[in-house]
N, C-alpha and C positions, 0 to 999 in steps of 0.2 A: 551362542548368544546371537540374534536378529543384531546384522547390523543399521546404525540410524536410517539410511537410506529404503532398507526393507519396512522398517517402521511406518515412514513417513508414507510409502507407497500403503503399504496397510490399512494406517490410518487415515487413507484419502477413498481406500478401495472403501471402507466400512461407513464412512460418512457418507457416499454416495449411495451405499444399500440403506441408510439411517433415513436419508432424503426419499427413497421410493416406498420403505415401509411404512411413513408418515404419510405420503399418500391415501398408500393404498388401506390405511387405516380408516383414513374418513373416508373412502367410497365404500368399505364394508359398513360400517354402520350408519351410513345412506341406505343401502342396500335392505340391510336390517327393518331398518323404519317404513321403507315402503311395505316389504310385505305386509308388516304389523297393519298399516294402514290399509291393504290390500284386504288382511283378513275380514278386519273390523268393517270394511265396506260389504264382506257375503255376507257376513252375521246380519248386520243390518237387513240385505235382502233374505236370508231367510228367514226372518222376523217376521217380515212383512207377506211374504208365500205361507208361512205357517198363522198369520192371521185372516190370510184371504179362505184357505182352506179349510179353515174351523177344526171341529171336533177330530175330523180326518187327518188333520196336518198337527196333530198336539204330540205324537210321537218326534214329526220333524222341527215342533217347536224345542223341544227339549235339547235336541241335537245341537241348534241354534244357539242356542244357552250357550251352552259346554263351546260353542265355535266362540262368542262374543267373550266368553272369562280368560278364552287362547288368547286371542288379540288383547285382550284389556291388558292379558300377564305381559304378551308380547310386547306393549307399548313401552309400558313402567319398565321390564328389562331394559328394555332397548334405550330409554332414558338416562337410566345409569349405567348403562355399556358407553352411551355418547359420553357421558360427564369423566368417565376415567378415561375412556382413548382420547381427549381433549387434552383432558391433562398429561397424559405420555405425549401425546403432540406438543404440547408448551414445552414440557421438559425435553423433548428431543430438538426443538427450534432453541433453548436455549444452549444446549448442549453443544448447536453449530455455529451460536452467537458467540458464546467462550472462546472455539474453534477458530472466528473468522476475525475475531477480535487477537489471538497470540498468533496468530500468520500476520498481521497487520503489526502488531511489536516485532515480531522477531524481521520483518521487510525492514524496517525504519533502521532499529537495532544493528543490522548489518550493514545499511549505507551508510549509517554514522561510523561504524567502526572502520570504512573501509576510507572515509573522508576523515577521520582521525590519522590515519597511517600518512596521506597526503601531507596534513599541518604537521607531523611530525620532518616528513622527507625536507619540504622547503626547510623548517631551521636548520636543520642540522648539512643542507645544500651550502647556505648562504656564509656558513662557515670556513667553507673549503678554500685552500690557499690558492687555488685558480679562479675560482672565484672573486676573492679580495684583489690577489695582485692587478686582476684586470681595471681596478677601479684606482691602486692605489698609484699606480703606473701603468698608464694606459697606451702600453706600447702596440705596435703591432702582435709583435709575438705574441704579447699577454692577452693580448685581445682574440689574437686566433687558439692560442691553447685554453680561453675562457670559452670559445664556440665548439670544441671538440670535446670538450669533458662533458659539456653541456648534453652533446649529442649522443656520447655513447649513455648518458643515463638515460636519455629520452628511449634507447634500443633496448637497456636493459632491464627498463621497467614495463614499457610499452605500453602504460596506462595514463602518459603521459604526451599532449599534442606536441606542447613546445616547452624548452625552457626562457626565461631572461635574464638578463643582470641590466639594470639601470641605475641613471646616478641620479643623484639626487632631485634634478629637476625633471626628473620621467625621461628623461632619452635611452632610446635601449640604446646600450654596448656592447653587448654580445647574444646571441641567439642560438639555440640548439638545433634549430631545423632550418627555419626560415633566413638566412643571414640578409636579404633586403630588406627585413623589417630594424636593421642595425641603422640606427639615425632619427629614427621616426621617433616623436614627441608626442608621447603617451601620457601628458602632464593633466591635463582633461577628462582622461578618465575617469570613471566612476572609484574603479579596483584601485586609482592608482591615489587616488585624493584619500579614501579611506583608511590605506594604507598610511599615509602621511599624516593621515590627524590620528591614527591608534598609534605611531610608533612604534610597535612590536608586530606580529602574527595579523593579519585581517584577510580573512577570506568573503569573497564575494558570493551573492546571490548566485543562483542559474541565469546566465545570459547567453546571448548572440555574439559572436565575435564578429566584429565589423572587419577583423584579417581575414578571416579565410570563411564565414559564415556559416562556422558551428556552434554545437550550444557547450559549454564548458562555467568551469570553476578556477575562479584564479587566485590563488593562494601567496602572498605577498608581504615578505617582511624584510626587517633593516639587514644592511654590510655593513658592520662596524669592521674598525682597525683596531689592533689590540690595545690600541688606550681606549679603546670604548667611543673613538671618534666616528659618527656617521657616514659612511661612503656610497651608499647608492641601496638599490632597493634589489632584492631576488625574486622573483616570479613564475609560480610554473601554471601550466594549462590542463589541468586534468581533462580525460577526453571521458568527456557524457555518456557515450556510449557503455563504455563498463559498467557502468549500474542496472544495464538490463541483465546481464548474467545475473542479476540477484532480483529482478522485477520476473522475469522468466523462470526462474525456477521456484517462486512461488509458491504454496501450493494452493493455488486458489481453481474453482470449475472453470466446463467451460464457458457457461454462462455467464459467469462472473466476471466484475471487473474490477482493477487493483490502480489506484493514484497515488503518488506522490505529489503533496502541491506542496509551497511556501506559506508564509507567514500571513500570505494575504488571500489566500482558497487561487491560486492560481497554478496549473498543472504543471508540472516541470519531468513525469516522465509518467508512463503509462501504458501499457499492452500495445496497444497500435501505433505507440512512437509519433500521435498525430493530437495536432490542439496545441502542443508546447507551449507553455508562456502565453497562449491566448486564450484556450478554453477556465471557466473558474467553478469550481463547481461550492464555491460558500454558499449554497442555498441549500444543500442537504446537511440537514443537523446534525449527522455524524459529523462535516466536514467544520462545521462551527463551534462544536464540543472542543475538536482537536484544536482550533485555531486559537481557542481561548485557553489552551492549555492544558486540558483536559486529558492527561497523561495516559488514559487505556479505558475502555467499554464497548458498548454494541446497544445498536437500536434495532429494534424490530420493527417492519412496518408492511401492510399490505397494497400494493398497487392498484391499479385500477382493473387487471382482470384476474383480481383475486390471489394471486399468488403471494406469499409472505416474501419478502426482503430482508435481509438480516446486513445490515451493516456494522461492521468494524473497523474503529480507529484505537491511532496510537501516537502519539508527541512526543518526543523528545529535545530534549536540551541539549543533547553535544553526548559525548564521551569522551572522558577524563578530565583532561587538559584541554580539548579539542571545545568550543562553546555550543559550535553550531547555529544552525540558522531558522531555529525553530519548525524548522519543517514536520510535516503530517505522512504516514498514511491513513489511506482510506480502501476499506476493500467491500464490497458488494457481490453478494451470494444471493440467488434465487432458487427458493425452494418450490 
């Protein structure tokens, strides 16, 4: 049995022979039509040689005939040769509009499941008895053995920038990586206010971190003490970068290009890792479809130097537990 990996390679080899046959569909019956047309312009001239030559030319009138009924048939064939390889053309454009449309679900599909596993990491973090003692007795020790737990998960998961533990008025207390960011009043924060009005799990938008000025997700929920008393907030840093492993492997051309934006058509990761958070592209209707919620399809459309465009998007809501942040892809193929 093919494994998925040989499939997917397959299935990218044969859509790209899918794309040149569609081509080279419509230049054959271009091709076709000219003759026809070519014919039907001798006929015409010898029409006209076999009426200049009279009597003498009625043998080559006849010829003429039989050349003009070629072309006539030629034409009408050729007519309905165009109307069916049109439609294998449609059907084969839609065929990589389905195609560009579940590459587009299954991209989304995976960054959510893989930012599921995140919202899961923080609660079940925020639990840990190094974690609370740091807040519930905030000695040194507890404070240094809350920055070392911190740190080795930040090693062993490595998909992680930093961790924190803060108390309740946003001051971090402990730190995974960074230990002079310990003190610093994070109470102004966006991650850190929204946290505080959800009282449970709140994950933030894609942002800039004003620490160390990368783009990241900060996933942010309560420290209770085991009577359910509130002691400070947990926070880890997922590092952005990981979700190109899953933007890259793709399977999109090379022509083609692949977006993840937000809720508001605004880019947050994309093949050349360039535009972040400042390029938007809501003015393409696939990208407006998905904004408005538009759970999966594909538009087709032709550019200005003729080529078809097949765009496909995909929306999602979260996975499981996880809500998510209504984010999109969008993926554009040029045939």
């Amino acid at each position: 049995m093919a494994s998925n990996e040989t499939l997917e390679q397959d299935s990218s080899a044969l859509m790209s022979e899918l794309k040149a046959a569609n081509k080279g569909m419509g230049k054959v019956i271009n091709s076709i039509h000219q003759i026809a047309k070519q014919t039907n312009l001798i006929s015409l001239n010898s029409a006209i040689e076999a009426a200049r030559a009279g009597e003498a030319g009625r043998g080559f009138s006849v010829v003429s005939d039989e050349i003009k009924k070629l072309a006539t048939e030629s034409l009408r064939t050729t007519e309905e040769s165009r109307k069916i390889i049109e439609e294998i053309q449609k059907k084969a454009n839609e065929v990589m509009a389905v195609r560009t449309a579940d590459v587009a679900y299954d991209t989304i599909d995976k960054i959510e499941r893989n930012l599921f596993e995140r919202n899961c990491d923080a609660q079940a973090w925020a639990k840990f008895d190094k974690v609370v003692n740091c807040l519930e007795a905030p000695t040194s020790d507890n404070i240094s053995d809350a920055c070392s737990f911190l740190k080795n998960l930040v090693d062993i998961y490595e998909v992680y920038i930093d961790l924190f533990v803060l108390d309740t008025k946003g001051k971090i207390i402990a730190s995974g990586v960074k230990k002079e960011l310990i003190g610093t009043d994070t109470s102004d924060k966006e991650w850190f206010i929204e946290a505080k009005n959800a009282n449970s799990i709140s994950v933030s938008d894609l942002y800039l971190s004003s620490f160390d000025n990368f783009y990241t997700v900060a996933y942010t929920c309560p420290i209770r003490s085991k009577d359910d008393k509130l002691l400070g907030y947990f926070s880890t840093r997922f590092n952005w970068e990981f979700i190109y492993d899953i933007i890259d492997s793709a399977k999109v051309g090379e022509k083609g290009d692949i977006w993840i934006i937000n809720k508001e058509g605004f880019v947050i990761a994309c093949r050349s890792r360039k535009g972040i958070l400042i390029d938007n592209i809501k003015n393409l209707k696939a990208a407006q479809n998905a904004i408005n919620q538009s759970k999966y399809g594909y538009i087709l459309e032709n550019d200005s130097y003729g080529n078809t465009e097949i765009y496909g998007y995909a929306y999602t809501r979260g996975y499981n537990a996880y809500k998510g942040k209504n984010w999109s892809a969008v993926i554009r193929e040029i045939i």
